[in-house]
MARMARMI-412957 format. One line per 8 residues: number of its first residue (from 1); their letters; for each residue x, y, z of C-alpha. Coordinates in nm, 3 decimals. Example, Ala and Ser with C-alpha at 12.3 -4.5 7.8 and 13.67 -1.06 7.14 Angstrom:
1) as) 1.230/-0.450/0.780; 1.367/-0.106/0.714 .
***
This chain:
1) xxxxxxxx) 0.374/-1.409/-1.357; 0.194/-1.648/-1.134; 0.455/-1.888/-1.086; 0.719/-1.624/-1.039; 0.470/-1.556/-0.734; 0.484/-1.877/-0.644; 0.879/-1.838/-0.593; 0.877/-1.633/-0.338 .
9) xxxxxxxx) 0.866/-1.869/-0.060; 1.143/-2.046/-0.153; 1.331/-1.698/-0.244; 1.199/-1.577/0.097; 1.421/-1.887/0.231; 1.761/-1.845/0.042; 1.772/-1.481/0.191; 1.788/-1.583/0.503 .
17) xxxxxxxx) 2.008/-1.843/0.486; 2.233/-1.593/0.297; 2.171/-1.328/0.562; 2.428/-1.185/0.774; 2.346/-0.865/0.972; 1.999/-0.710/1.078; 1.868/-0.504/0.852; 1.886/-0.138/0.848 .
25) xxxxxxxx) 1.469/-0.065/0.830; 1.237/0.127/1.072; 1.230/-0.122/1.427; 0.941/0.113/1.504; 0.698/0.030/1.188; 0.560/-0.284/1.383; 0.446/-0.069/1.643; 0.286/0.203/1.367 .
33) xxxxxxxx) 0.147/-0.138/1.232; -0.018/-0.218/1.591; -0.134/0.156/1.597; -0.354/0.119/1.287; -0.679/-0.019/1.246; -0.855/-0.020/0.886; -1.047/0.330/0.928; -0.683/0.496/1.038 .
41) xxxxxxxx) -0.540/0.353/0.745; -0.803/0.472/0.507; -0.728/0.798/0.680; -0.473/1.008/0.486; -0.382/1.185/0.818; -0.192/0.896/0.878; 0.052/0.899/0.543; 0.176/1.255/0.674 .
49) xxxxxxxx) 0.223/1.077/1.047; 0.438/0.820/0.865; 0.648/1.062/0.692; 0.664/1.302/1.031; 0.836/0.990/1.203; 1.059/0.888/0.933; 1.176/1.228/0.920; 1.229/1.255/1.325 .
57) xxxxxxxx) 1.413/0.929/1.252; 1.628/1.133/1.014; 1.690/1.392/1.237; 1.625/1.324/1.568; 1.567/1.559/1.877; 1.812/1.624/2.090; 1.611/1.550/2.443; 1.839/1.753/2.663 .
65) xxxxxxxx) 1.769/2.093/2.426; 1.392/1.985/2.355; 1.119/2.229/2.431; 0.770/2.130/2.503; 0.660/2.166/2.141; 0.932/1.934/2.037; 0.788/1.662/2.236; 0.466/1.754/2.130 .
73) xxxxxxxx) 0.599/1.617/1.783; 0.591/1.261/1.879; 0.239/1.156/1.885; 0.268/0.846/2.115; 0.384/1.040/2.425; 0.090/1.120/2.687; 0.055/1.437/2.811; 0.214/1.356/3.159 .
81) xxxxxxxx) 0.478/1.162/2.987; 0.568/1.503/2.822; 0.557/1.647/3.153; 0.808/1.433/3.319; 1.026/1.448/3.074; 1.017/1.844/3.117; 1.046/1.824/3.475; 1.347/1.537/3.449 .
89) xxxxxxxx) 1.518/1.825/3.221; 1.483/2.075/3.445; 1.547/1.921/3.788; 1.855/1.761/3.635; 1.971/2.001/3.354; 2.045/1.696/3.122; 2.046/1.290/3.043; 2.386/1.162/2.996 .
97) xxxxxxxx) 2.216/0.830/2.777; 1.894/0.775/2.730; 1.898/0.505/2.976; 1.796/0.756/3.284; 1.477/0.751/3.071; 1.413/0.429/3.314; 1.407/0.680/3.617; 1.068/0.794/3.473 .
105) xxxxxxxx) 0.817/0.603/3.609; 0.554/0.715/3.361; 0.719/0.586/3.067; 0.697/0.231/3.013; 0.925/-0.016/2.843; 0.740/0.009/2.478; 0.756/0.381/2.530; 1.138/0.419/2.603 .
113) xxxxxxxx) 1.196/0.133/2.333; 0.994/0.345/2.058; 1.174/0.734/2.203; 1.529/0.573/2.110; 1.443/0.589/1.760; 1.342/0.982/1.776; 1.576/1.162/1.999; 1.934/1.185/2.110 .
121) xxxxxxxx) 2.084/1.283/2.446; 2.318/1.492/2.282; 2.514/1.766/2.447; 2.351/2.108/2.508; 2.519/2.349/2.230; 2.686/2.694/2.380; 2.406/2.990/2.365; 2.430/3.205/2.058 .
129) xxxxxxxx) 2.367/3.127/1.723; 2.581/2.976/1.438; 2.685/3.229/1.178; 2.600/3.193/0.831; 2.915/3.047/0.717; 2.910/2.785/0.957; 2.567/2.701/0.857; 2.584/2.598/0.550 .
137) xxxxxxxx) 2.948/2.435/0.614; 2.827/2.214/0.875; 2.484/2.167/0.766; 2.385/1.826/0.557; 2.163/1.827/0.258; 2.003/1.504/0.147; 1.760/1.475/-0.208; 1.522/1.177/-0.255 .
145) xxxxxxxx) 1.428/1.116/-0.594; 1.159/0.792/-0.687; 0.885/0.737/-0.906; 0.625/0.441/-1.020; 0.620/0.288/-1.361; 0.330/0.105/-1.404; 0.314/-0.238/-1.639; -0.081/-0.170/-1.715 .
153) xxxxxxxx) -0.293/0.087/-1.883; -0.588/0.229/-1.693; -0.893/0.340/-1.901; -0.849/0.748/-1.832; -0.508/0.751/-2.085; -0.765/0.686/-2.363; -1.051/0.870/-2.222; -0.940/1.184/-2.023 .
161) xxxxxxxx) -0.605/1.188/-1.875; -0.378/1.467/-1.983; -0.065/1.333/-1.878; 0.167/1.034/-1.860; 0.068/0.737/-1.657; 0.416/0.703/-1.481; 0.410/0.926/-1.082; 0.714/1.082/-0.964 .
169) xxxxxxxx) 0.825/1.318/-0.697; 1.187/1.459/-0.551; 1.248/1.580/-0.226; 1.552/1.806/-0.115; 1.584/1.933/0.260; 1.928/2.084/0.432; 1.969/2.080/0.773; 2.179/2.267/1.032 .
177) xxxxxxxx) 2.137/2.050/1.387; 1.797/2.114/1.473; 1.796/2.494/1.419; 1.767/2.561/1.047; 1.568/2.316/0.768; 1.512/2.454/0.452; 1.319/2.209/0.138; 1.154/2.168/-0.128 .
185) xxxxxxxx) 0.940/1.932/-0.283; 0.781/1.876/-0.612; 0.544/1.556/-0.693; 0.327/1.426/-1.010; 0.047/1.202/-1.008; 0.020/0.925/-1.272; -0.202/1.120/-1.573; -0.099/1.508/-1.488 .
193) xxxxxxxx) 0.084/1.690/-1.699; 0.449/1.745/-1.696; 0.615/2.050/-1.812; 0.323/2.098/-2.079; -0.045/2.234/-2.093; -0.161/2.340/-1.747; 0.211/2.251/-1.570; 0.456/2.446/-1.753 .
201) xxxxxxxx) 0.684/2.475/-1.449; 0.689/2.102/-1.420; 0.561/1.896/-1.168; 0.194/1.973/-1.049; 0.256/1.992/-0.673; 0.563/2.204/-0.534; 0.611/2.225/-0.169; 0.896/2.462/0.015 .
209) xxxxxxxx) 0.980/2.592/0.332; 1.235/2.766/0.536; 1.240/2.670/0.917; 1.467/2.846/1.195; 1.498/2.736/1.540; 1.598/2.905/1.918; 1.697/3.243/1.776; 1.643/3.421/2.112 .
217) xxxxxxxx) 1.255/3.471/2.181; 1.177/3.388/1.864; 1.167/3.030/1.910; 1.068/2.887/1.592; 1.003/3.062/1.234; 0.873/2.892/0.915; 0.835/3.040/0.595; 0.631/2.901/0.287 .
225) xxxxxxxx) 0.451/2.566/0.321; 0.375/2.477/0.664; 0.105/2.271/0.922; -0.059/2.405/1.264; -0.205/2.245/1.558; -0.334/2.413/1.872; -0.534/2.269/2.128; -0.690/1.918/2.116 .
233) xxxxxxxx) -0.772/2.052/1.733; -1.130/2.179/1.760; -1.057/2.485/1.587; -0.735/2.444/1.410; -0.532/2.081/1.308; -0.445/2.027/0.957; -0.193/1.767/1.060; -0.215/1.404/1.148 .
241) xxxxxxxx) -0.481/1.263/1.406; -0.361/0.957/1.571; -0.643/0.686/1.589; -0.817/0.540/1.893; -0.555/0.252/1.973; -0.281/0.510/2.031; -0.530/0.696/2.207; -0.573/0.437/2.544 .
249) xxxxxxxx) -0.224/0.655/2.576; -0.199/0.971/2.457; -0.647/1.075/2.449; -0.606/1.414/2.565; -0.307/1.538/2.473; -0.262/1.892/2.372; -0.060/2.076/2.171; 0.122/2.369/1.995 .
257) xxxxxxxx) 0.293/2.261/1.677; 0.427/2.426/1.361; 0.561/2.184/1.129; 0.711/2.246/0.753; 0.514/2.101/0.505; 0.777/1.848/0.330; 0.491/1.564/0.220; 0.385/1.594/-0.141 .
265) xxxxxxxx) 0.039/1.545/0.004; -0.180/1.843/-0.188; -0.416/1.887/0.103; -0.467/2.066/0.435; -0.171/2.257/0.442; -0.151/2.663/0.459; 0.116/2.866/0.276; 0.295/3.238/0.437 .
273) xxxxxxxx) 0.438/3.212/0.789; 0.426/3.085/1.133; 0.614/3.230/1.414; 0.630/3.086/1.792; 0.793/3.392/2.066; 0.876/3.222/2.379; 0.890/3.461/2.669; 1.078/3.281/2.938 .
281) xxxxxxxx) 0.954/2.932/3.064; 0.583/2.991/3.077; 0.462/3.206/2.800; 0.464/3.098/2.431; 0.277/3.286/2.168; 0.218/3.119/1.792; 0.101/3.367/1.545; 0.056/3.259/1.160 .
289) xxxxxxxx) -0.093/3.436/0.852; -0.171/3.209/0.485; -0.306/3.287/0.152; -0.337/2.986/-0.046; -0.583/2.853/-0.404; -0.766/2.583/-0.313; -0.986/2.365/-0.517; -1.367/2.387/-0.527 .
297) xxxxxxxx) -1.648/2.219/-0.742; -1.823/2.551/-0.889; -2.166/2.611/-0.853; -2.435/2.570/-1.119; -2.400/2.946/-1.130; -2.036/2.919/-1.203; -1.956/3.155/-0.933; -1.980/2.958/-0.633 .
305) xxxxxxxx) -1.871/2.677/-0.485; -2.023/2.345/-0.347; -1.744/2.211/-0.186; -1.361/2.227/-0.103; -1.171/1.953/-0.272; -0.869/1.773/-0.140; -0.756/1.485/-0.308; -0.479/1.693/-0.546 .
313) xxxxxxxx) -0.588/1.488/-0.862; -0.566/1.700/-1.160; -0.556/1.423/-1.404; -0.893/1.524/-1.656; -1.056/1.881/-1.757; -1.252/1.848/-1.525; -1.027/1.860/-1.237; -0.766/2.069/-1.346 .
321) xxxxxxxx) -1.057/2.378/-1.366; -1.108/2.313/-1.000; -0.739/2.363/-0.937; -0.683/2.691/-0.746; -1.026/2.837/-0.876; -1.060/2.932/-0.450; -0.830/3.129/-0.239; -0.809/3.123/0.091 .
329) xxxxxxxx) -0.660/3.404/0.351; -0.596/3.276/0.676; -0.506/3.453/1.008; -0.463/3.319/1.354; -0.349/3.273/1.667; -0.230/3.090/1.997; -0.121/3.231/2.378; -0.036/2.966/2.585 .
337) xxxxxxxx) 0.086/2.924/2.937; 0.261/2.633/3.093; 0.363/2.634/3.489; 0.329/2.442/3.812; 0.167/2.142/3.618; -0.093/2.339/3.416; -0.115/2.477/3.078; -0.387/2.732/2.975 .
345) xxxxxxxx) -0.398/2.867/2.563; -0.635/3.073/2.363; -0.657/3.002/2.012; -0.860/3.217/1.773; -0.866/3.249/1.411; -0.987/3.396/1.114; -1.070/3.279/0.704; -1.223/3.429/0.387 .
353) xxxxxxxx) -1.257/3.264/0.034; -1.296/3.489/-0.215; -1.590/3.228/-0.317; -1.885/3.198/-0.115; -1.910/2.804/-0.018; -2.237/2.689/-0.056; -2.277/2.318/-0.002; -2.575/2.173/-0.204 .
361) xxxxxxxx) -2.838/2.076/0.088; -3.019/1.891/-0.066; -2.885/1.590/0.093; -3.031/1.617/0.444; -2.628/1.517/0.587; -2.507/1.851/0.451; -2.777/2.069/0.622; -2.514/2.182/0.865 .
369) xxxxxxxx) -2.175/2.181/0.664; -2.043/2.553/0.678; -2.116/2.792/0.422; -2.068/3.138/0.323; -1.679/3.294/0.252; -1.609/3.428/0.621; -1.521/3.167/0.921; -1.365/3.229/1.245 .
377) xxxxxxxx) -1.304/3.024/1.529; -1.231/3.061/1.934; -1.117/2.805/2.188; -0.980/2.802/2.527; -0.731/2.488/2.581; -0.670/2.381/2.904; -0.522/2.095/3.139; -0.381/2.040/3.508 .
385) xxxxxxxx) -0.064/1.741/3.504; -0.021/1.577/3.879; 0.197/1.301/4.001; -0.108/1.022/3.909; -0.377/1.209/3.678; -0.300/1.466/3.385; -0.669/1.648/3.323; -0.685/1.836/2.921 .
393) xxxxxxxx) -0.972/1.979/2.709; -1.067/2.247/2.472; -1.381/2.449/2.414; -1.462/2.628/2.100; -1.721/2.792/1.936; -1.729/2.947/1.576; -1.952/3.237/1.371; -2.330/3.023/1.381 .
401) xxxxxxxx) -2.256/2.963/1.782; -2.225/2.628/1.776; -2.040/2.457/2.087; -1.754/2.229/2.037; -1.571/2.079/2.382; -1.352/1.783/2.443; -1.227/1.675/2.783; -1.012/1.396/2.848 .
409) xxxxxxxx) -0.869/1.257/3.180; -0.593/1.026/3.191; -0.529/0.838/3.541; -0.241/0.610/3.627; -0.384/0.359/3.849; 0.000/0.204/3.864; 0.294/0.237/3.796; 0.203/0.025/3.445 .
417) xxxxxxxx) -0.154/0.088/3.421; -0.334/0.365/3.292; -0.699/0.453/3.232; -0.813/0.714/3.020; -1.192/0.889/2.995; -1.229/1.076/2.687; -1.620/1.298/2.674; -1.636/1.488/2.354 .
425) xxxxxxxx) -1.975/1.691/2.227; -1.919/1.854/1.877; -2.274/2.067/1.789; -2.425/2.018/1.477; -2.420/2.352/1.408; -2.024/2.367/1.489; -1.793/2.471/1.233; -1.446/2.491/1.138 .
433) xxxxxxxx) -1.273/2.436/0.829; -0.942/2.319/0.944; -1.029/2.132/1.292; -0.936/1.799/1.328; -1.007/1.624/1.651; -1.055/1.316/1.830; -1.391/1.135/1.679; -1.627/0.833/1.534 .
441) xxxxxxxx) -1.761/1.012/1.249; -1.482/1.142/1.053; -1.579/1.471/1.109; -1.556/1.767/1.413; -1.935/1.839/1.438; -2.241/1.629/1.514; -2.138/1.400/1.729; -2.196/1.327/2.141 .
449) xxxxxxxx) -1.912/1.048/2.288; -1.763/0.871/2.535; -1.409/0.676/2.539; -1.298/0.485/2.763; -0.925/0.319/2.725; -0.667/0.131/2.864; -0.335/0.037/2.848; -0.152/-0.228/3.074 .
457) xxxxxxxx) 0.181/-0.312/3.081; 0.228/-0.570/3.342; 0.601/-0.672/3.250; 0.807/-0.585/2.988; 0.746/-0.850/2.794; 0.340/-0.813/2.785; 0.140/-0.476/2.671; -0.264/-0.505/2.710 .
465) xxxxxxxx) -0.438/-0.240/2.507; -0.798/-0.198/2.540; -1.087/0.044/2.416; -1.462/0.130/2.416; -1.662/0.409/2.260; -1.959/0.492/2.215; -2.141/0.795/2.011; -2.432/0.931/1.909 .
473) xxxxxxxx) -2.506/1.135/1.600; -2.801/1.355/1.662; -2.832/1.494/1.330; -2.810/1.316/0.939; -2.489/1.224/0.822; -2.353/1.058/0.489; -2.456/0.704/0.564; -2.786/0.741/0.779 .
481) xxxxxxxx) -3.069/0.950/0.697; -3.158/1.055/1.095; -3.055/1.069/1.402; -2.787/0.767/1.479; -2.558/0.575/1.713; -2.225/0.383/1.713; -2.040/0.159/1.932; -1.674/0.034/1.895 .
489) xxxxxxxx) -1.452/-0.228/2.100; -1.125/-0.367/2.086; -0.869/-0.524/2.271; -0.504/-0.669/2.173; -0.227/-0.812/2.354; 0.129/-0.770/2.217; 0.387/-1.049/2.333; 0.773/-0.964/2.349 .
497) xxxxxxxx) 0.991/-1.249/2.440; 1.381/-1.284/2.320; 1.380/-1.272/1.946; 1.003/-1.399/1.916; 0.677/-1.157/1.906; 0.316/-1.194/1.884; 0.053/-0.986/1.816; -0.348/-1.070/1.933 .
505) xxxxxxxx) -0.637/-0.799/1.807; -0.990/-0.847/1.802; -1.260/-0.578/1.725; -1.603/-0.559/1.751; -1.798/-0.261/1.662; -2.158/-0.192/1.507; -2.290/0.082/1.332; -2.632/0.202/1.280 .
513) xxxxxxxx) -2.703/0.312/0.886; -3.003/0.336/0.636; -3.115/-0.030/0.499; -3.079/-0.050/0.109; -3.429/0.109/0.020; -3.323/0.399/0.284; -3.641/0.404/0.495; -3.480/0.273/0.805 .
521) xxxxxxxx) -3.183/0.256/0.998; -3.081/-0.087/1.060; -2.748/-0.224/1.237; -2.411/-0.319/1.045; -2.220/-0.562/1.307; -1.828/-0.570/1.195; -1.588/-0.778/1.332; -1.184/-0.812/1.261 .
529) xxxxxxxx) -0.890/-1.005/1.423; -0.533/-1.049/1.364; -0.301/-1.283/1.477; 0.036/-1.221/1.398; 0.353/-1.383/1.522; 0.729/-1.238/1.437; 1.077/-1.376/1.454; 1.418/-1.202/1.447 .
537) xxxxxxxx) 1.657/-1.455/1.439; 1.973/-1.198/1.409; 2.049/-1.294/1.038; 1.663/-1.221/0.912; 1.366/-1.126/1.028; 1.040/-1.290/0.921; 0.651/-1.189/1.049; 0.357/-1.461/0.996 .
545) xxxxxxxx) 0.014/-1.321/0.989; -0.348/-1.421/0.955; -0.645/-1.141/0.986; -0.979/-1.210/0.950; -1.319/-0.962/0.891; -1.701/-1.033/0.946; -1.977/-0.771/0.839; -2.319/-0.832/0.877 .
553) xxxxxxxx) -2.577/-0.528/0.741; -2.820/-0.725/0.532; -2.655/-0.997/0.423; -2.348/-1.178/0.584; -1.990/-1.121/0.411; -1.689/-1.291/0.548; -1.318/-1.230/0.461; -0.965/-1.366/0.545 .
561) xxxxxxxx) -0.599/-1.316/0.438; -0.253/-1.465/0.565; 0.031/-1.297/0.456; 0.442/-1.369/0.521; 0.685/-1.112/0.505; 1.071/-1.154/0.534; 1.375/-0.896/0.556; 1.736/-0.983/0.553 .
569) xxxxxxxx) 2.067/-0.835/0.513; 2.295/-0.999/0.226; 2.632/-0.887/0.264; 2.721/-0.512/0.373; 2.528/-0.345/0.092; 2.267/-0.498/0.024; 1.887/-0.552/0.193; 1.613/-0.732/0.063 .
577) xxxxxxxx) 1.265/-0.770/0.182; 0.982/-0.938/0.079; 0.600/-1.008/0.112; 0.316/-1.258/-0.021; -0.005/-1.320/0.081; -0.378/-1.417/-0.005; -0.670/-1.275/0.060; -1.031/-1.385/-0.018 .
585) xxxxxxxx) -1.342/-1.177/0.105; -1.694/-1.177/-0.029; -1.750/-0.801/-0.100; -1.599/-0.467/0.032; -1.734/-0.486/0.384; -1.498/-0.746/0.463; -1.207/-0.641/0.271; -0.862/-0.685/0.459 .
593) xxxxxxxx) -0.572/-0.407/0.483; -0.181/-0.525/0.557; 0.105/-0.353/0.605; 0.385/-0.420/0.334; 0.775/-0.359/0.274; 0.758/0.017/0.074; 1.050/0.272/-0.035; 1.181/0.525/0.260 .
601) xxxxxxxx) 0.925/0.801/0.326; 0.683/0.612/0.157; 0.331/0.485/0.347; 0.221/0.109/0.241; -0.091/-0.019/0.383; -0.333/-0.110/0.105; -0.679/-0.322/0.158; -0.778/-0.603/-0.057 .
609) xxxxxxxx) -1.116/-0.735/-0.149; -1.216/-1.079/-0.378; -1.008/-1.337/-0.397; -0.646/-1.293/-0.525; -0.260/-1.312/-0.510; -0.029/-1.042/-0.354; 0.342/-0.957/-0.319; 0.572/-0.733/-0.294 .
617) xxxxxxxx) 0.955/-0.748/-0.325; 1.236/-0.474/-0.227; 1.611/-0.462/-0.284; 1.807/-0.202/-0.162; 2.188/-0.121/-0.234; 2.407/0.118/-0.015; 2.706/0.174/-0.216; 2.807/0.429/0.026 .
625) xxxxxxxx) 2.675/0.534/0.329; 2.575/0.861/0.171; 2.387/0.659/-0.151; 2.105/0.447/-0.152; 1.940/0.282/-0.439; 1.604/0.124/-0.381; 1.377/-0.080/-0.625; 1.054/-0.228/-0.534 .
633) xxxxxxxx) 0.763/-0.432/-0.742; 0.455/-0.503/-0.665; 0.198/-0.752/-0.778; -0.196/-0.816/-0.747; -0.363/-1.108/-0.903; -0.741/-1.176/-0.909; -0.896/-1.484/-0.969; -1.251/-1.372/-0.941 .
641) xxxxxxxx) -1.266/-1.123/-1.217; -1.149/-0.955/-1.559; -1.107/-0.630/-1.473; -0.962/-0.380/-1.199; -1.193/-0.077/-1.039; -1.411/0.128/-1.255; -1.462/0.439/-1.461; -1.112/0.610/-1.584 .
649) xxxxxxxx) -0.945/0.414/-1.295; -1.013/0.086/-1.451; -0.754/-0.157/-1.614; -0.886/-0.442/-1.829; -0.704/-0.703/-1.692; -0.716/-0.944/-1.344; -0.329/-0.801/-1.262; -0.142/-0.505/-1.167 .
657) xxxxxxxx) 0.208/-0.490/-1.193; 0.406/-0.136/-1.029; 0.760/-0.085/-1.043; 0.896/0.154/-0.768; 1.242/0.299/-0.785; 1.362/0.577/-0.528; 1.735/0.711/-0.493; 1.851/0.894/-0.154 .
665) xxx) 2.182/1.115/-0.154; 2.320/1.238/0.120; 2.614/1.536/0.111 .
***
């Protein structure tokens, strides 16, 4: 296999010398690329942000029939951004192109360049709604279909796994403009069972929804599966979070969001309906009711349980008994005002599990994690938009009386500069199971912090991105047994000139956390860079990259990776991409992530650690512009060992081989 590897430059080359035409990929994944750092892509927020944009990209929103929550959608748009857009619309009625987007001083080149991927300036459809008939005569269905062989056997198929070690999922979703969207999805991890034992219906995971738009007040209805976000998420956000490099331009913003749940993620979603009533301009009011089984690890009492599980695994015995052993009823809801450059909301919700949670304390980071079977949650959101400065928060508190606020102001020094202050203070004692909020920690409670970011684009051709924060933990968490601080820094500088690109990141952030023998807290300095330099010569497109990572705790541990990726078009049906890299770090601390050619709908940003080999190849054939037939493999040697993770997970061999094949039809 090796010297198949090996290949690949030289394979890399013939494409694009055989290239003739761009290729038809995502333009906007380099920026989602430039987005991430390593903790956002650990972060499986940011695998249902992926598939949220490749499904705008799908269906994009028509700009000049867009309501506030619409915009609300795309996470890199500030708050004022959103604003002007709103105010454009209305002082204008409608954009002819999306060109007059340049009479918008607030949005910058990168901005307009990325918003031409997600909406339309369509025409503004007569009032009145379609009938039925015309519905589903106009409306277009499309099914995805893909799943993962794998050439390797991991320990669990002898030792525990029920099912077969091959993952699979389909997807079906019809849509009618941007009024009706009804799908379903089913998915299967590699060792659950498959129409047998515990999943006689089939696959393990089944997601549906049915989603109706601008039917008079009732401006959005979804039925089924579905997401929520009010606020700046202190009380309720079981979507994505964006991380803090997207945050030097959109810290602060706010937001009232139902979204069908369409990812085959098994995690923070809730299941009944959502319903949005817009009265007139100003007044919106979300309501939403859910009953959902969750999974919990039971008590030793067998009643109980010690904690909610999310992952979706149920692979083993062990983890199918935690499937759905919890239900959850869920009630809540949002009144919001927007008018005159403010927008005030009230948020308040309500949740019993017919368990009591009780967290095992005995781990002094748990003291405070919530417990008991009945939660509820208030906030006020709130937030003034002027011609320079947009000013957003949110203040909640929950059943123990603990005090959650964020505040945010965003300033535009210039016409291409803005500054952004971000001051968030989540108590200790603060809970809420579904809030999901700007933060260091990972988590919406114990934490005291200040951001500070910046974002400079000084010509089209140059963006500046800058952050700091700082926090302070004044209670245990998981990696430090008392009270704790953090500090984190980065800067990059993203070059656009003609058909060349390049990409400069550096990040420097330290952490404090218990020494070995846990008796003191001690400092872990981290640092990263990237260099990265692209070329789109017309015929192909090929990016060059080197990153780097430095961790010192007690010891030093160093790691580096350069990587070359390369997409062409060969004739009219056909596109092939391609990666290789390697990668050599001394230990996890200073283990290196990259972003790598993957399947449509499909998130690809793995980390590496040791020394090794990787690539990844993709071929995709249009037959017809309604069918698409994609195939991807991908390889990871290791020289510096003779076996692959641990426990159930482990293979006993030094390289992974996954075959990826995915099918779209569109009728």
């Amino acid at each position: 296999m090796k010297k198949y590897i090996l290949l690949l430059p030289t394979l890399l080359l013939a494409l694009a010398v055989a290239a003739q035409d761009v290729p038809d990929t995502h333009p906007w994944e380099e920026d989602f690329e430039q987005w991430t750092t390593l903790d956002d892509s650990e972060n499986g927020s940011w695998e249902e942000l992926y598939e949220t944009l490749c499904d705008l990209e799908q269906s994009p929103i028509n700009i000049n029939t867009a309501t506030r929550e619409q915009l609300q959608q795309l996470p890199f748009l500030s708050e004022r951004q959103i604003e002007d857009i709103c105010a454009y619309l209305y002082q204008y009625h409608q954009m002819q192109s999306l060109g007059e987007l340049a009479m918008i001083p607030s949005i910058d080149f990168a901005t307009r360049r990325l918003l031409t991927h997600f909406v339309t300036a369509g025409a503004v459809p007569q009032r009145g709604w379609p009938s039925l008939a015309d519905i589903f005569k106009q409306g277009r269905h499309e099914l995805f279909i893909d799943g993962r062989i794998p050439f390797y056997k991991r320990r669990g198929f002898d030792q525990g796994y029920l099912g077969e070690p091959y993952s699979h999922r389909f997807r079906y979703a019809f849509r009618h403009s941007d009024r009706v969207r009804i799908g379903i999805t089913g998915a299967q991890d590699a060792g659950e069972p498959f129409f047998s034992k515990h999943n006689p219906w089939g696959y393990d995971f089944y997601s549906f929804y049915i989603d109706v738009r601008h039917l008079g007040v009732l401006e959005q209805l979804t039925v089924g599966r579905f997401r929520v976000s009010t606020g700046m998420g202190l009380v309720l956000n079981n979507q994505f979070s964006v991380g803090k490099l997207m945050s030097t331009n959109t810290a602060g913003s706010t937001g009232n969001v139902i979204r069908p749940h369409a990812s085959n993620y098994d995690g923070d979603y809730l299941q009944g309906a959502a319903a949005t009533l817009q009265f007139g301009r100003h007044v919106a009011i979300t309501v939403f009711a859910s009953y959902r089984g969750i999974d919990g690890t039971l008590a030793d009492n067998g009643e109980d349980i010690t904690t909610i599980v999310r992952t979706g695994y149920h692979r083993t015995t062990t983890e199918i008994d935690k499937k759905n052993n919890t239900h959850e009823t869920m009630a809540g809801t949002h009144i919001g005002y927007t008018g005159g450059g403010w927008h005030l909301g009230v948020t308040a919700t309500y949740s019993h599990l017919d368990r009591d949670l009780r967290p095992n304390t005995s781990a002094v980071y748990r003291r405070y994690y919530p417990a008991g079977n009945d939660f509820w949650n208030v906030s006020a959101d709130y937030g003034y938009t002027a011609h320079r400065i947009s000013i957003s928060g949110e203040t909640a508190t929950g059943k123990d009386g603990g005090i959650a606020t964020i505040n945010s102001i965003n300033y535009q020094a210039a016409d291409r500069l803005t500054l952004t202050l971000l001051h968030r203070y989540y108590a200790a004692k603060y809970q809420a199971l579904h809030a999901n909020s700007f933060s260091e920690g990972g988590r919406t409670q114990n934490e005291h912090g200040v951001y500070l970011g910046a974002r400079w684009n000084p010509s089209d051709h140059l963006l500046l991105q800058a952050y700091t924060d700082y926090a302070h933990f004044e209670q245990p968490r998981f990696i430090a047994s008392e009270a704790s601080n953090s500090w984190d820094n980065m800067v990059q500088a993203t070059v656009n000139h003609g058909s060349c690109s390049w990409t400069a990141r550096y990040r420097l952030r330290y952490r404090q956390r218990d020494n070995s023998e846990k008796k003191a807290l001690i400092n872990q300095w981290e640092q990263r860079g990237r260099l990265a330099f692209t070329y789109d010569g017309g015929m192909w497109k090929s990016t060059t990259q080197g990153d780097m990572a430095h961790s010192q705790y007690e010891d030093g541990s160093f790691g580096w990776m350069v990587s070359e990726r390369l997409q062409a078009q060969v004739g009219k049906i056909c596109q092939l991409a391609a990666s290789v890299g390697y990668f050599h770090t001394d230990d996890n601390d200073s283990r290196i992530y990259t972003m790598e050619p993957g399947l449509l709908y499909r998130f690809s940003f793995p980390s590496f650690e040791g020394e090794g080999l990787r690539a990844t190849f993709v071929a995709r054939i249009d037959p017809t512009p309604r069918l698409a037939l994609i195939a991807r493999v991908q390889h990871t040697n290791y020289f510096d060992r003779d076996h692959i993770s641990s426990g159930l997970q482990q293979i006993d061999h030094s390289s992974m081989t996954d075959l990826q094949l995915q099918v779209r039809w569109k009728f």
